[in-house]
N, C-alpha and C positions, 0 to 999 in steps of 0.2 A: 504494500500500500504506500501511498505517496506520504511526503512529509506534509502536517497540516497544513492546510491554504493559509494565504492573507486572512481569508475573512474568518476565517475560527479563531485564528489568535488575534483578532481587531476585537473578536467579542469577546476571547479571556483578558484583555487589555480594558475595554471598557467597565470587566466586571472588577480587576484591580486597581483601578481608578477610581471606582469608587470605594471600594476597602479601604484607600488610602486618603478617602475624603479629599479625591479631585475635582471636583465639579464646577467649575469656571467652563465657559461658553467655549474653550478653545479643547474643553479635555475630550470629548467626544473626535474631534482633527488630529487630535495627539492619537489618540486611541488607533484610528486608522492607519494613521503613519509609523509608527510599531509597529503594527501587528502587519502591513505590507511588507513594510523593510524585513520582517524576519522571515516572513513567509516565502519570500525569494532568496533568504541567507539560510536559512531550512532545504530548500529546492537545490542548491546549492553544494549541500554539503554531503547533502545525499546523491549529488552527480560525482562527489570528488572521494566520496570516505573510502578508507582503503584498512582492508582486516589486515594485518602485520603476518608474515608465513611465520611459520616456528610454531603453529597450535600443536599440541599432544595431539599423537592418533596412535592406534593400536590397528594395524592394515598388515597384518601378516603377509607375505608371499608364500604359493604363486599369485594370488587372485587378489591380493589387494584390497579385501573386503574388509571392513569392520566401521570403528569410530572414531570424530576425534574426543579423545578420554582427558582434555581438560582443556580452559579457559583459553581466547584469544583476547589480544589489546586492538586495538586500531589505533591507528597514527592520528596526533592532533592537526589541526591548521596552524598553518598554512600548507602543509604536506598534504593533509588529509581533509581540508575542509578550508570554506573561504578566512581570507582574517581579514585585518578591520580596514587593512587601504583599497579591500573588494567590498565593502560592505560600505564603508562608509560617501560613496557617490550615490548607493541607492537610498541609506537615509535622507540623505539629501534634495533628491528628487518625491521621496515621498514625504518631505516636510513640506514642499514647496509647492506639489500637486494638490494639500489637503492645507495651502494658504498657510504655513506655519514659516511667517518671513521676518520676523525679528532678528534684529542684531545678533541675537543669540543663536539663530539659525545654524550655524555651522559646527558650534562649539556642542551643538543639540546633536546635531548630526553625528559628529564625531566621539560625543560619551557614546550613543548608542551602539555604534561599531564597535568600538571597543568592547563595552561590555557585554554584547552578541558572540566578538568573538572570544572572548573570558569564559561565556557562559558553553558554547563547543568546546574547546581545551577542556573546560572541566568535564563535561560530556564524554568527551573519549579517554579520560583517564579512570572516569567513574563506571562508565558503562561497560560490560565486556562480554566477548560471543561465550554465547552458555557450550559445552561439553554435550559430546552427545550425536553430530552430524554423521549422518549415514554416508560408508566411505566404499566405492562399489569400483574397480578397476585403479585405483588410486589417485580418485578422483572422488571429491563428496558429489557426492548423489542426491541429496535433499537440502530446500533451504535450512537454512540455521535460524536460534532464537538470538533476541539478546537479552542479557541478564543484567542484575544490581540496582542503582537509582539514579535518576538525572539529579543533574545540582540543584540541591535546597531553594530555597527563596534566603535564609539567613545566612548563606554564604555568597550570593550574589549582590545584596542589597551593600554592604559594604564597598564592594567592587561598585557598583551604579556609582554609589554616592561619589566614589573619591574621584573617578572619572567626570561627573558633571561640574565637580569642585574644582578641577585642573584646567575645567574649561569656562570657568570663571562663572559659571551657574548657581549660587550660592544662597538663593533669598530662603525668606521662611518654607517654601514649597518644593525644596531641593530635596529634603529627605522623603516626603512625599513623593516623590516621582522616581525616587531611588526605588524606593517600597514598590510602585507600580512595576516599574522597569519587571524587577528580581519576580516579581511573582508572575508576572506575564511569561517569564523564559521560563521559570522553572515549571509550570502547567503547562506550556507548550513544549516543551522537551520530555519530560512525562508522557504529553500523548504521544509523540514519536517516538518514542523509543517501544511503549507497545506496538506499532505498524509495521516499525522496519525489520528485515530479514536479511540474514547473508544468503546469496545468493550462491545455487550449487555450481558444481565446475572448476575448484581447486582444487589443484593439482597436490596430490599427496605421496611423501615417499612412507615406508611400512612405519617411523615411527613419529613421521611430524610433518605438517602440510607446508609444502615445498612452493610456492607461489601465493603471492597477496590478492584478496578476495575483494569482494566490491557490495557493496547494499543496494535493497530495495526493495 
């Protein structure tokens, strides 16, 4: 399954906008332009993510059949996923499309990349291919799961914040929007990571898969 669209994480962003007691005339446009900009940095990451070779398998020869019998990693971004000098043009466009043109516009644009691609890194060092992939000619033969937790909302908001702070975004509404940002990623990395699948067709030798995988 795809990685969630814009418009399911525009509605987990409007629902965390309001947890975060944001409701100024512009938070509904913010709302938007999050949840586009990730929605395309989601699309994204899932065209680039790449499973690391080296998973455990247990593929006896001659036939190459069995499992792999423990955990894989995937590589972070920028290797494995957009980082923030690919993200942050699309914030940008999606502030500017949803009228968000204030001087702070770029400094906007640019915490969000950032902590988009904060919030991936941690994603591929938290999340990991679950144990278990059916291995038929030494080759997996069936998609894979993924296992573990996306990043918290309390380990992102911190990140949000100090990034909006460096980019000189500072008023009474900064931690606010921190709080939104971190709970908007981490409910939308949560749904993704239930969808995506490694995909079969890694190549495996008898006791560890020999070639890097790819999602979807």
């Amino acid at each position: 399954m795809p990685a969630p669209s814009g418009s399911e994480i525009e509605n987990l962003a409007k629902a965390a906008m309001q947890s975060a007691s944001l409701r100024g005339e512009n938070a509904p446009d913010l709302a938007a332009a999050l949840g586009s900009t990730c929605g395309q940095a989601f699309t994204l990451f899932v065209s680039m993510a790449m499973v690391a070779p080296g998973i455990p398998a247990a593929a006896p020869p001659p036939a190459g059949s069995g499992s792999t019998a423990g955990p894989g990693m995937m590589l972070p971004p920028p290797a494995g996923g957009p980082g923030a000098s690919q993200i942050e043009p699309i914030a940008q466009g999606m502030l500017a499309a949803n009228k968000i043109n204030g001087e702070k516009q770029g400094a906007l644009a640019k915490a969000i990349a950032q902590t988009v691609e904060q919030a991936l890194i941690l994603f591929t060092t938290m999340v990991m291919v679950a144990p278990g992939i059916a291995i038929a000619g030494f080759t997996t033969a069936a998609p894979g799961s993924l296992m573990g937790a996306a990043p918290p909302k309390p380990l992102l908001q911190p990140l949000a914040l100090g990034f909006l702070q460096a980019g000189g975004i500072q008023g009474e509404n900064a931690p606010d929007l921190a709080s939104a940002m971190a709970e908007t990623l981490s409910n939308a990395l949560t749904q993704m990571m239930t969808r995506l699948k490694v995909s079969p067709g890694i190549a495996s030798s008898p006791g560890a898969t020999a070639a890097p995988g790819r999602l979807m």
